[in-house]
PASEBA-1860 file (N, C-alpha, C; in nm, 3 decimals):
! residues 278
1> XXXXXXXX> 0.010/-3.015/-3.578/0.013/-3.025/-3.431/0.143/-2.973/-3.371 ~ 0.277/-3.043/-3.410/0.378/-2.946/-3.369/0.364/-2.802/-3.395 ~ 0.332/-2.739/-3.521/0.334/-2.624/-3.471/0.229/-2.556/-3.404 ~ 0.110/-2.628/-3.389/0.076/-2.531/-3.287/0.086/-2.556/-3.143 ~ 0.152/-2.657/-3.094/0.258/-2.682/-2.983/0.326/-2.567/-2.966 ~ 0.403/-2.539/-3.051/0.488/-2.438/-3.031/0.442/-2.307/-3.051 ~ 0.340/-2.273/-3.114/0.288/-2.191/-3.108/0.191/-2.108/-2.912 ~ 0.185/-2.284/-2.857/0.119/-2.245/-2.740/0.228/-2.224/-2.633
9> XXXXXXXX> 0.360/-2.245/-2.664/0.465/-2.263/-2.555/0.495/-2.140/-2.568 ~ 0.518/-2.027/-2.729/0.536/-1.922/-2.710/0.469/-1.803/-2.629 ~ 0.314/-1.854/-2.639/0.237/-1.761/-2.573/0.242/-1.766/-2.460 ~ 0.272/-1.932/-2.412/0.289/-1.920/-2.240/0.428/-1.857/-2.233 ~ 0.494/-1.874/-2.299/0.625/-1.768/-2.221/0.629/-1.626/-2.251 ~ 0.556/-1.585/-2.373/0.555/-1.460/-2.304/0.426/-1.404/-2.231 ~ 0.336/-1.471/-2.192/0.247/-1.452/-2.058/0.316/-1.465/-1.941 ~ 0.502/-1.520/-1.920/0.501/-1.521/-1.823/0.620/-1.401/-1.837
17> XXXXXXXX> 0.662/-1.385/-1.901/0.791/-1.264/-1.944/0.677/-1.115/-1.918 ~ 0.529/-1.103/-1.974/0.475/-1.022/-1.885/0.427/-1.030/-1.765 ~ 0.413/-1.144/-1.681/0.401/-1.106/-1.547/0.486/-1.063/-1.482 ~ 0.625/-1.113/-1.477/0.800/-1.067/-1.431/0.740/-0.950/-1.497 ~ 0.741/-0.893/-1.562/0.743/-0.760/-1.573/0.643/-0.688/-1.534 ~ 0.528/-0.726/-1.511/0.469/-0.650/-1.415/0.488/-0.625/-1.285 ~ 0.535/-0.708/-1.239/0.558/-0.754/-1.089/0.703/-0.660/-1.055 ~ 0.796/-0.670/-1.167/0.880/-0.562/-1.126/0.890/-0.447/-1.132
25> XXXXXXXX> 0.786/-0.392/-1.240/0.731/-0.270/-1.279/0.699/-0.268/-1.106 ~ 0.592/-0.316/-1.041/0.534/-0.290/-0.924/0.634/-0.247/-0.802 ~ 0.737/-0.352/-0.793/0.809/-0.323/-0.707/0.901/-0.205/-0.706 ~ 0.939/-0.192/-0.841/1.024/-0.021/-0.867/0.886/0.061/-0.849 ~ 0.745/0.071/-0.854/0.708/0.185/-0.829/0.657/0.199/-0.626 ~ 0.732/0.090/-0.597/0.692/0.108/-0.427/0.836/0.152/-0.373 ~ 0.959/0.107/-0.464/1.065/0.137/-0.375/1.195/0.241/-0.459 ~ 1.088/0.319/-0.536/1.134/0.406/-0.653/1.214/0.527/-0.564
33> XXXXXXXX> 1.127/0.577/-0.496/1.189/0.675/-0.453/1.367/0.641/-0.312 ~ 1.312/0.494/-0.224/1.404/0.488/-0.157/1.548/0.426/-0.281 ~ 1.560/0.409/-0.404/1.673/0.379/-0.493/1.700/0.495/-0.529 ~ 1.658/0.610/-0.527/1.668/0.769/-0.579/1.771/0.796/-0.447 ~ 1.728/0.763/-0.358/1.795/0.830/-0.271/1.938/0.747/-0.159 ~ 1.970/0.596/-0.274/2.080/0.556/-0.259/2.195/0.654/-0.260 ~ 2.204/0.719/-0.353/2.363/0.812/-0.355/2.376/0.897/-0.276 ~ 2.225/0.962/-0.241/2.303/1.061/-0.145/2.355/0.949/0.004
41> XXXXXXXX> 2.272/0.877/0.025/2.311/0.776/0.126/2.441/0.728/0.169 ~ 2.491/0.697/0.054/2.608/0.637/0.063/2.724/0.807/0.023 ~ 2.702/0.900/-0.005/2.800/1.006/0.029/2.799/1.077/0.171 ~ 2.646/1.055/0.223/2.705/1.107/0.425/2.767/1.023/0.457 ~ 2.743/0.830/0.424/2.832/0.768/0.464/2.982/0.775/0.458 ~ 2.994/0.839/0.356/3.145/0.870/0.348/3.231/0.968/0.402 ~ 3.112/1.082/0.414/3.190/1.203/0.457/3.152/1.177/0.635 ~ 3.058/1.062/0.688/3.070/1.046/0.801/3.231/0.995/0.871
49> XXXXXXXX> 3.248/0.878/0.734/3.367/0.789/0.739/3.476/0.867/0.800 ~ 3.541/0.990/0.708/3.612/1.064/0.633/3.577/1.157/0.767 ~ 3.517/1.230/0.827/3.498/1.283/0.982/3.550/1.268/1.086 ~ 3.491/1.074/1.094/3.571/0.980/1.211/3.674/0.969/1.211 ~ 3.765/0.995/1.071/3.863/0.898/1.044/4.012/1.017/1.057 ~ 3.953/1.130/1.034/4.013/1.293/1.025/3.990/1.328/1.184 ~ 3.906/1.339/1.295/3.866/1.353/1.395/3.852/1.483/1.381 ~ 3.720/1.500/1.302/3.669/1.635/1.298/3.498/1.663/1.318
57> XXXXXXXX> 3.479/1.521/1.454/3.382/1.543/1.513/3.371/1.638/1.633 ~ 3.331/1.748/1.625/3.371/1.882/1.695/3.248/1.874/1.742 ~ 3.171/1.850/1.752/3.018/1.869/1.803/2.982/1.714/1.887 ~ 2.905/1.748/2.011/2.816/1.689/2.133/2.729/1.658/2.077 ~ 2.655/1.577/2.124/2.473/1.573/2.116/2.416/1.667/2.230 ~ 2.339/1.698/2.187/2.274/1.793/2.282/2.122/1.808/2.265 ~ 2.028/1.879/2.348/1.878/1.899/2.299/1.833/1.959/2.200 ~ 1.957/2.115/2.183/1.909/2.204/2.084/1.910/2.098/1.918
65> XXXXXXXX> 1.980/1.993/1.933/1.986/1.913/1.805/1.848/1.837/1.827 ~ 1.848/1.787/1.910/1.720/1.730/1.882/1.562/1.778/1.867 ~ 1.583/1.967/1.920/1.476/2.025/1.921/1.497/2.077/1.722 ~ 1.568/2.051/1.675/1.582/2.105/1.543/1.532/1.969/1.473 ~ 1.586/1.845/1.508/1.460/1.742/1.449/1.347/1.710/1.479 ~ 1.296/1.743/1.538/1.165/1.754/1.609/1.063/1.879/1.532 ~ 1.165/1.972/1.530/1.117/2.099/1.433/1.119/2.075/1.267 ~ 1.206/1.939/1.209/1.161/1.922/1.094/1.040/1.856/1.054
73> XXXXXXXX> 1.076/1.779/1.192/0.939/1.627/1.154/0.805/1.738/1.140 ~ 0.736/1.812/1.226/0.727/1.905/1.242/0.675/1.956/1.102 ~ 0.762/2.040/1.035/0.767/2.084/0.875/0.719/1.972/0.820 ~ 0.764/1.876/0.781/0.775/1.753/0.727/0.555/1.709/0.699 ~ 0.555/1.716/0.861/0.387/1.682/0.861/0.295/1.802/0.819 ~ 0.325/1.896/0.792/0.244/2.071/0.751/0.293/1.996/0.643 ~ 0.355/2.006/0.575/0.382/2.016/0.408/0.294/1.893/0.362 ~ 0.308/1.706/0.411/0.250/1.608/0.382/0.064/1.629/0.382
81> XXXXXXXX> 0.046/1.724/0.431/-0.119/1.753/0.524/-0.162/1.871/0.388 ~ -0.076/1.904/0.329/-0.133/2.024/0.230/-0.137/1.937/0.103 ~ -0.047/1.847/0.063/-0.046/1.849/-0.062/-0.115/1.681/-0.059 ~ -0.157/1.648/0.054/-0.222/1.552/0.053/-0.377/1.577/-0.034 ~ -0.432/1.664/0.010/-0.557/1.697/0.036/-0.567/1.720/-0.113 ~ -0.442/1.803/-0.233/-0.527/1.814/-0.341/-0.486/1.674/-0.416 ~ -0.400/1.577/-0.319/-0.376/1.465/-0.423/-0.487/1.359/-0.429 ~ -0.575/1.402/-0.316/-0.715/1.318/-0.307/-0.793/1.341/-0.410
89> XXXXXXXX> -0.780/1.482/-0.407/-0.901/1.527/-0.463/-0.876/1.529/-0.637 ~ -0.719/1.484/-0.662/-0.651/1.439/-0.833/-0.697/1.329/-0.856 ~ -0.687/1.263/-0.784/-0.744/1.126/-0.779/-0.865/1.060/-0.885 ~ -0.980/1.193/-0.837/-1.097/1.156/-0.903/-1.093/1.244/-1.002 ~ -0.998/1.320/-1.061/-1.004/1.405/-1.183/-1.029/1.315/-1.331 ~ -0.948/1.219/-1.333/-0.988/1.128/-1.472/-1.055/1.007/-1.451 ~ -1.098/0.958/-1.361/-1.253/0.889/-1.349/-1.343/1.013/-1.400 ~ -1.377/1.155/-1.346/-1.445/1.227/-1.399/-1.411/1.273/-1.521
97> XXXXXXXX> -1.354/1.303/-1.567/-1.317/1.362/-1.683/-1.404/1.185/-1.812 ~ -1.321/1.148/-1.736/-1.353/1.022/-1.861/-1.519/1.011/-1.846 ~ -1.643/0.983/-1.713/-1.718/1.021/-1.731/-1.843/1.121/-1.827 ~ -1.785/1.261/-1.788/-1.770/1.343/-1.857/-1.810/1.307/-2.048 ~ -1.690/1.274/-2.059/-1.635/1.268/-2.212/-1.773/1.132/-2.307 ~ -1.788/1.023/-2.184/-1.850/0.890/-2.200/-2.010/0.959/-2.192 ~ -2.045/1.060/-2.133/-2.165/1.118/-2.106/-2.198/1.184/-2.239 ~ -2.102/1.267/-2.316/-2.120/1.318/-2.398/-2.199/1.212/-2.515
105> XXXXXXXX> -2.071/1.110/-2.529/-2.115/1.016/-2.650/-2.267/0.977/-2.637 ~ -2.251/0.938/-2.530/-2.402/0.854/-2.455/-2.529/0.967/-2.558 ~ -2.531/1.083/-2.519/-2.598/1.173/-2.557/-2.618/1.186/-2.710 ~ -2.477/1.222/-2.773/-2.508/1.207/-2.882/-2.511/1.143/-2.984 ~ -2.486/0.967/-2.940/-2.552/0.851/-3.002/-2.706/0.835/-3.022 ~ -2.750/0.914/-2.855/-2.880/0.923/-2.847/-2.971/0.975/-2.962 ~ -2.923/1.089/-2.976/-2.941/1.160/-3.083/-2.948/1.126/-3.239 ~ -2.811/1.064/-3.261/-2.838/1.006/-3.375/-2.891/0.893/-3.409
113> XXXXXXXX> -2.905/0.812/-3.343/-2.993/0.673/-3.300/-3.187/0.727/-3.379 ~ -3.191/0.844/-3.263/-3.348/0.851/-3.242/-3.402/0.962/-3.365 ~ -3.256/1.047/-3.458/-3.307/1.139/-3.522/-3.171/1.137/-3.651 ~ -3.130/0.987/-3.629/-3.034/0.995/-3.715/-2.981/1.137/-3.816 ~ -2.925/1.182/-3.712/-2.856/1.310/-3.732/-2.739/1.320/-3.715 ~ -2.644/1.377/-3.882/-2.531/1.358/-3.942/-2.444/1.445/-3.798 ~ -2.475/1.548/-3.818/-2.387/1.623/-3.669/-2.393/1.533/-3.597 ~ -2.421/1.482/-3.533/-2.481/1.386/-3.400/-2.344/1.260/-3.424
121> XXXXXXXX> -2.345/1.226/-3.583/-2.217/1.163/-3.586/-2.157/1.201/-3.579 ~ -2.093/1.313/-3.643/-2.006/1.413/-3.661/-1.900/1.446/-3.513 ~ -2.023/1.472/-3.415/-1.993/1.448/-3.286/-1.916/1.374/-3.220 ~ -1.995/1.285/-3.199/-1.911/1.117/-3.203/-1.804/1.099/-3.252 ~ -1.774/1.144/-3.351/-1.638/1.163/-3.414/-1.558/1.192/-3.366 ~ -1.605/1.355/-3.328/-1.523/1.415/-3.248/-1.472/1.366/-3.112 ~ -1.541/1.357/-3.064/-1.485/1.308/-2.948/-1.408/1.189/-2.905 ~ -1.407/1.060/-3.022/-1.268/1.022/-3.034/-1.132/1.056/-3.030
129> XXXXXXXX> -1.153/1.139/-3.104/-1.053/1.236/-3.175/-0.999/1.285/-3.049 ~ -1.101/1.357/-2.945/-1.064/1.465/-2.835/-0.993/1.384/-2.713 ~ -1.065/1.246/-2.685/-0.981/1.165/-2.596/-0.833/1.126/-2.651 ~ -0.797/1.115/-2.768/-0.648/1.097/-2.784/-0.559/1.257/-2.772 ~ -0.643/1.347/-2.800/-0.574/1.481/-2.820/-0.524/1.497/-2.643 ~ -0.663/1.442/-2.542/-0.653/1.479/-2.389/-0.515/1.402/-2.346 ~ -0.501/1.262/-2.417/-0.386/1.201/-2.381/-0.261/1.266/-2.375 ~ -0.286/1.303/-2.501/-0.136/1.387/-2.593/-0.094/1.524/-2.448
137> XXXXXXXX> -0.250/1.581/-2.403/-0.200/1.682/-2.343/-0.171/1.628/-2.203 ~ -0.193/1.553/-2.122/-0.140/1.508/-1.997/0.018/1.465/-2.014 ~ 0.049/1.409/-2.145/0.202/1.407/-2.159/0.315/1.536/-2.240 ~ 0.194/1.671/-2.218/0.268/1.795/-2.244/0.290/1.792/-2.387 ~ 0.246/1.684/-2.461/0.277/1.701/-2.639/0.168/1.802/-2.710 ~ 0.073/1.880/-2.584/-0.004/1.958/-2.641/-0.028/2.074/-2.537 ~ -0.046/2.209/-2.577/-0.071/2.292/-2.484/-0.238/2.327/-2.390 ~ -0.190/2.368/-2.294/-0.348/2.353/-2.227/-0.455/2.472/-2.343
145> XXXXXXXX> -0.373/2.544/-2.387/-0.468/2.667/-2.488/-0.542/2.574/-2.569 ~ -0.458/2.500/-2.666/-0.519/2.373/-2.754/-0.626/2.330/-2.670 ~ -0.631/2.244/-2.531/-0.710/2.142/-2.553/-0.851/2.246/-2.512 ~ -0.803/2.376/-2.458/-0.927/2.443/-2.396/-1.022/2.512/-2.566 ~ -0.915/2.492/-2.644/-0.993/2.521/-2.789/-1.076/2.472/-2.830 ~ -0.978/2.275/-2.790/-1.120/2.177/-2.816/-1.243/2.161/-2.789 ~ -1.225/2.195/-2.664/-1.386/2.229/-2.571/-1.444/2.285/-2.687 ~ -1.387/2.436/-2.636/-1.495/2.536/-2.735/-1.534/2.497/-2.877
153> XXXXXXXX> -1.478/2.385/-2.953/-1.501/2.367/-3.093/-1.665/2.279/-3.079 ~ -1.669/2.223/-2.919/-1.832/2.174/-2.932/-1.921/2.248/-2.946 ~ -1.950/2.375/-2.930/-2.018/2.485/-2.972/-2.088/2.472/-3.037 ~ -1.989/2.450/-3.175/-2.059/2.443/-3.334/-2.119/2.339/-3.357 ~ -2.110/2.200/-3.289/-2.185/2.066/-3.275/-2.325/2.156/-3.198 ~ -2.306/2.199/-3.107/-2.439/2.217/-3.052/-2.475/2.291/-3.096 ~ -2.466/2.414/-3.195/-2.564/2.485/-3.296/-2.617/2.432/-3.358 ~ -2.559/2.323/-3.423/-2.562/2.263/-3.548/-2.691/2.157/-3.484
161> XXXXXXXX> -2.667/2.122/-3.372/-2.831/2.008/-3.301/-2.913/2.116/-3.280 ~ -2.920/2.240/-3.246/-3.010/2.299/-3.195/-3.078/2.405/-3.284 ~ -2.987/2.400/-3.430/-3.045/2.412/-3.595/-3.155/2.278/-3.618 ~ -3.111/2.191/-3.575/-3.215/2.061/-3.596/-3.307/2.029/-3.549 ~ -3.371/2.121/-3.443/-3.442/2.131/-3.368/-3.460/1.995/-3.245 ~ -3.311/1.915/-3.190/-3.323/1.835/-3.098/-3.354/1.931/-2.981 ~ -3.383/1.850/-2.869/-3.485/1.918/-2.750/-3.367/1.925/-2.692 ~ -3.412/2.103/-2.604/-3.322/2.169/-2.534/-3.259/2.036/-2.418
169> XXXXXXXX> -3.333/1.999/-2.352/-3.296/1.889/-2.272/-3.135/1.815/-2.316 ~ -3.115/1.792/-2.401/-3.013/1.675/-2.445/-2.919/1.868/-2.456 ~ -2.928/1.925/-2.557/-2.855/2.053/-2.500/-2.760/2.102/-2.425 ~ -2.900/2.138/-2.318/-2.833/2.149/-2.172/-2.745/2.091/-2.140 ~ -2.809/1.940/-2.118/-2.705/1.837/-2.057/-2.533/1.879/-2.106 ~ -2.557/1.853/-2.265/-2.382/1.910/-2.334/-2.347/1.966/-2.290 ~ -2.414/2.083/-2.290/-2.335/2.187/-2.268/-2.280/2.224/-2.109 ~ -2.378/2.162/-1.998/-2.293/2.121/-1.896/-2.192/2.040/-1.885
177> XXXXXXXX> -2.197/1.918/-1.960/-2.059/1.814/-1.940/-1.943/1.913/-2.000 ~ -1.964/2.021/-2.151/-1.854/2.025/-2.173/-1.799/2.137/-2.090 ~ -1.874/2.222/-1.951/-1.834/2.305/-1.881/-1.750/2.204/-1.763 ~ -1.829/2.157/-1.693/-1.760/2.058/-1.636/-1.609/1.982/-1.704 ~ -1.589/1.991/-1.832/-1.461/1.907/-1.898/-1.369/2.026/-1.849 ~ -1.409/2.134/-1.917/-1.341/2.248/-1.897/-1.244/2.304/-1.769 ~ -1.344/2.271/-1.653/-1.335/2.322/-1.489/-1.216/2.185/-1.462 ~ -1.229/2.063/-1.509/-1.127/1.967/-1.491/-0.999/2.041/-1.542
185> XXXXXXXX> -1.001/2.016/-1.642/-0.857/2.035/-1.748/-0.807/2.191/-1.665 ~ -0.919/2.267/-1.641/-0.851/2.385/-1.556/-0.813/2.361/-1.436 ~ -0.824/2.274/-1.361/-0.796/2.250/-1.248/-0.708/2.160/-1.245 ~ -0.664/2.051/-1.316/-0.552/1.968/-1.333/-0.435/2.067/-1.375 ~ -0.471/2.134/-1.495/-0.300/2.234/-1.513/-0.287/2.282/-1.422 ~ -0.392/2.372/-1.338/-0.329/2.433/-1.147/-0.256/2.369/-1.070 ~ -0.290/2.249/-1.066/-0.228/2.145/-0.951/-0.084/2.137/-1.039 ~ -0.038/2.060/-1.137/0.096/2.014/-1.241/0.158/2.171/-1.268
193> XXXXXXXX> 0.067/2.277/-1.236/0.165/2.420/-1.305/0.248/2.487/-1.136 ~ 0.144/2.453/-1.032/0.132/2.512/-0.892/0.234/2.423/-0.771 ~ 0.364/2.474/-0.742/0.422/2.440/-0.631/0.345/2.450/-0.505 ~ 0.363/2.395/-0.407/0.273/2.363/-0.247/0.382/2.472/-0.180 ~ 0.367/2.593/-0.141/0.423/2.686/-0.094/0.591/2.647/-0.102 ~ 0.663/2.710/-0.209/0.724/2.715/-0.261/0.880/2.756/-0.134 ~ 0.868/2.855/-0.040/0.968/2.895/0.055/0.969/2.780/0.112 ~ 0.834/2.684/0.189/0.823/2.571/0.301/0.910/2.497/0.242
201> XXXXXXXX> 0.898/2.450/0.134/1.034/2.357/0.034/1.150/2.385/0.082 ~ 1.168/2.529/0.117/1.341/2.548/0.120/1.364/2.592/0.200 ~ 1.309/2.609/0.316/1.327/2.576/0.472/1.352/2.432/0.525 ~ 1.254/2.374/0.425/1.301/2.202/0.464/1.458/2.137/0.448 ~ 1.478/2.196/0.327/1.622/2.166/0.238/1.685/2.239/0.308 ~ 1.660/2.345/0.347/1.789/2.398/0.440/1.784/2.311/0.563 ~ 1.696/2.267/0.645/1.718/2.246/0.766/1.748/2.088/0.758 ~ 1.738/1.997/0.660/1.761/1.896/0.589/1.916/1.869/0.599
209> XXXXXXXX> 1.955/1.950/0.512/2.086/2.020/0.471/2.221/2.005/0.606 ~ 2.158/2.089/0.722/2.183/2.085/0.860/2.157/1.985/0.924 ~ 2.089/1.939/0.977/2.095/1.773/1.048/2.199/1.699/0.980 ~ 2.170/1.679/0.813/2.311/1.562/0.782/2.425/1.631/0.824 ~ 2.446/1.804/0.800/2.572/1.777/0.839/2.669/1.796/0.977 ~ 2.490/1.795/1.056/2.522/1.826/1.219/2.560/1.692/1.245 ~ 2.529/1.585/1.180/2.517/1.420/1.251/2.679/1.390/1.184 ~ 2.722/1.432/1.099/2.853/1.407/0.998/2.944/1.466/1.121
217> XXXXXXXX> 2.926/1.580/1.162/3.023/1.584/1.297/2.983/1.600/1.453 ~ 2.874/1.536/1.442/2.832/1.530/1.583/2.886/1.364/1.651 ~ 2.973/1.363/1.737/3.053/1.256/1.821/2.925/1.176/1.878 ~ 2.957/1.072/1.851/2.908/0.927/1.964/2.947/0.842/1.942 ~ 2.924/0.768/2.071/2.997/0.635/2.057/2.941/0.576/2.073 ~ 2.998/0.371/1.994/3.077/0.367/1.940/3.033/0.446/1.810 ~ 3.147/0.454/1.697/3.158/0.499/1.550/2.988/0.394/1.426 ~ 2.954/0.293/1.524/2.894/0.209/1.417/2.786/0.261/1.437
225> XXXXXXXX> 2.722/0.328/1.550/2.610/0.346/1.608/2.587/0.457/1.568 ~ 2.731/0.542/1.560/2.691/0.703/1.497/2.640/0.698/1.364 ~ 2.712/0.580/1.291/2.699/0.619/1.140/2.571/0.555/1.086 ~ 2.513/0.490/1.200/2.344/0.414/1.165/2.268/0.485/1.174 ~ 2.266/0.583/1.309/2.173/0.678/1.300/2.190/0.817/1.202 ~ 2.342/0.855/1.174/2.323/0.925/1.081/2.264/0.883/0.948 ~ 2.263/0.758/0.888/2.209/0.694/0.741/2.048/0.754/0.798 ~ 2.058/0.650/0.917/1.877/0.594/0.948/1.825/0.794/0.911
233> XXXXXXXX> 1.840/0.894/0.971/1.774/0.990/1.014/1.771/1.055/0.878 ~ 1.863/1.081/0.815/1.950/1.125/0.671/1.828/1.039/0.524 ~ 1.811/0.924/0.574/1.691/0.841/0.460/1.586/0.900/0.506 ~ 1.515/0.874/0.628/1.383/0.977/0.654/1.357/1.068/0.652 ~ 1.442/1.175/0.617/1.427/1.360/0.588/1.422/1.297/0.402 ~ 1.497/1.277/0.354/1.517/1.262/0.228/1.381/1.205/0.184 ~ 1.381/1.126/0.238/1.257/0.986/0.135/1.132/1.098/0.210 ~ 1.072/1.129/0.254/1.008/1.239/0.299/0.983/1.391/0.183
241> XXXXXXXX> 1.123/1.386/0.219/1.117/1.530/0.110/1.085/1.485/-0.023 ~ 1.129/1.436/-0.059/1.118/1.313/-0.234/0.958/1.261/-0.250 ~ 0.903/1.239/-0.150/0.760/1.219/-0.135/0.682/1.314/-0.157 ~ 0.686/1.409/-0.078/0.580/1.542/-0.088/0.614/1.619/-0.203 ~ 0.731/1.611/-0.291/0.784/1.678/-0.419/0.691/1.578/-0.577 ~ 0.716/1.465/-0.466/0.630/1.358/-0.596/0.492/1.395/-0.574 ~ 0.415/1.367/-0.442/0.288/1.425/-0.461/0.217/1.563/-0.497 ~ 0.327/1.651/-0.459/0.281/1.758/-0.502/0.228/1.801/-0.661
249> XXXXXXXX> 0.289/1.720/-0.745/0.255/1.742/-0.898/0.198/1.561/-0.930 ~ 0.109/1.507/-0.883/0.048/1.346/-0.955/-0.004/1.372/-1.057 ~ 0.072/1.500/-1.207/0.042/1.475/-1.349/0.166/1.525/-1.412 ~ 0.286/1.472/-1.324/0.397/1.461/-1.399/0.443/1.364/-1.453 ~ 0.354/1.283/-1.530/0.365/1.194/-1.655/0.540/1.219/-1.741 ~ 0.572/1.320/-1.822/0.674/1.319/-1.875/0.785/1.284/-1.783 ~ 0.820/1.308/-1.646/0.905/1.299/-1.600/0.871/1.117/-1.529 ~ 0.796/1.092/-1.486/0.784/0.968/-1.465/0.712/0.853/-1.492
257> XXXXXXXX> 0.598/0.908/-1.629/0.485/0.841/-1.677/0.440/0.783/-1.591 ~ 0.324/0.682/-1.572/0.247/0.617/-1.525/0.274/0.521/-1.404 ~ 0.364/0.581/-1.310/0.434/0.468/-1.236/0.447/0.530/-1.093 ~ 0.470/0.524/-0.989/0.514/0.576/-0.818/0.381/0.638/-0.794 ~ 0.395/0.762/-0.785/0.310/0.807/-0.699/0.218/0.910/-0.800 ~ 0.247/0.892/-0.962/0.122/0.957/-1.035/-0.001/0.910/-1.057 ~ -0.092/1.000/-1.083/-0.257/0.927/-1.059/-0.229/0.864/-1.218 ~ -0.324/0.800/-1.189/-0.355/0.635/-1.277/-0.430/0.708/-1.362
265> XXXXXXXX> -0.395/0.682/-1.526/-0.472/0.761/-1.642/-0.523/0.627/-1.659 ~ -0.585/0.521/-1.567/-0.675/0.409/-1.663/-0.800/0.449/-1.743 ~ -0.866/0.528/-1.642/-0.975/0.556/-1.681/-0.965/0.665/-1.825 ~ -0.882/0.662/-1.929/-0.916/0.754/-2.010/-0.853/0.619/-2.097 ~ -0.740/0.577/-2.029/-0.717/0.448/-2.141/-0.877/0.375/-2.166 ~ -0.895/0.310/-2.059/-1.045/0.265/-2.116/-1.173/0.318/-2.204 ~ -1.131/0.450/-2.168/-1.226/0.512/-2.245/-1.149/0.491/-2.430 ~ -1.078/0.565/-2.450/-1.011/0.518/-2.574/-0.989/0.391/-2.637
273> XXXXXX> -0.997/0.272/-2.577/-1.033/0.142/-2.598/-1.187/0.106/-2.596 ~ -1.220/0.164/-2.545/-1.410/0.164/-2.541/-1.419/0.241/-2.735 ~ -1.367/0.305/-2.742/-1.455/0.408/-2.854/-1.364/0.360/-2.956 ~ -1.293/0.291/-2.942/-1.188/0.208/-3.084/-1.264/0.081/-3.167 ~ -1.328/0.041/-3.017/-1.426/-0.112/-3.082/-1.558/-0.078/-3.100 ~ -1.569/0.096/-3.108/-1.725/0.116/-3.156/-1.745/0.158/-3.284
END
């Protein structure tokens, strides 16, 4: 009895050593990007300091400054509006894909079930195999040539059923899912290989660039009020720009694995936990 007392106190503590850690996992991936962009924060603050303190605020407020933030926000919403649209549409790439992959098995369990046919396992096999290889390649430990090989290696599974004379029907079907796998995996490396107009980036950064350091010597008074709105305006160009750079690639796994603003590989984890306990 004592030990399995203690045996149950261990499990409750670390059931609760993983919730703290989920929970903070959560909160670094909501406020990931505004801690990225502590340092630069605190260096306008300084060179605001270091401005006031030198009196080498040489610059007014005026409209033409404010027609130049107005002209980022501006940029800011064109760029959020483009790379929105393919991060929707990333979204449903590995729900489908895993589909896909789960369609296949479905099929050729069918198969071997109803005509217990060795390919048919063989199959099945494979495609264990191919969901850990797909993993490997979303974290770049494999090249897109590889996994587009894998595809093509179902081929020889489907000669090999259609040597056996299973009905074109079940076939077909394959050989659509594994076109469909294909059109994914080609369309995910586009999005992770493809910058969102590449100049708009560096028009932003330039004009980015300019506001902090129009506000670093642009005069108002008092000094506390200048240096709030320079932080305040200086975090919203930044955390902005840091945003649409994160969404623009949601399958940059190596650089930030599974956390902020990359799409959620559950659905392939499940799938690989599905086909472990079969």
């Amino acid at each position: 009895m004592p030990a399995l007392n203690t045996y149950n106190n261990l499990e409750n503590q670390m059931g609760i050593q993983k919730k703290i850690k989920t929970k903070s996992d959560k909160i670094w991936q909501k406020w990931s990007i505004a801690f990225r962009i502590i340092p630069v924060i605190l260096f306008v603050a300084l060179l605001k300091f270091l401005s006031y303190h030198f009196e080498l605020e040489v610059l007014e407020l005026n409209a033409l400054f404010t027609s130049l933030i107005a002209g980022t926000i501006f940029l800011i919403g064109f760029l959020i509006s483009g790379v929105l649209s393919d991060y929707k549409e990333s979204e449903k790439l590995p729900s489908e894909l895993s589909a896909s992959i789960k369609s296949l098995y479905d099929d050729a369990y069918t198969i071997y079930k109803s005509k217990n046919s060795q390919n048919a396992f063989q199959f099945i096999a494979f495609q264990k195999t191919f969901t850990n290889f797909l993993m490997d390649w979303f974290y770049k430990k494999e090249t897109t040539t590889s996994i587009l090989d894998k595809i093509s290696q179902m081929n020889d599974f489907i000669i090999e059923l259609d040597n056996e004379g299973i009905q074109p029907g079940y076939l077909i079907k394959i050989k659509n899912e594994q076109n469909n796998i294909r059109k994914m995996i080609l369309r995910i490396d586009t999005i992770r290989e493809t910058n969102f107009i590449g100049s708009a980036y560096a028009i932003l950064e330039a004009m980015g660039f300019l506001i902090a350091l129009s506000l670093i010597i642009i005069k108002i008074e008092p000094f506390y009020v200048a240096l709030f709105f320079t932080l305040l305006v200086t975090f919203l160009i930044s955390y902005m720009f840091l945003l649409i750079k994160d969404l623009d690639n949601p399958f940059d796994y190596v650089e930030n694995g599974e956390s902020g603003t990359e799409i959620s590989l559950k659905p392939i984890h499940d799938l690989i936990k599905a086909f472990k306990k079969l």
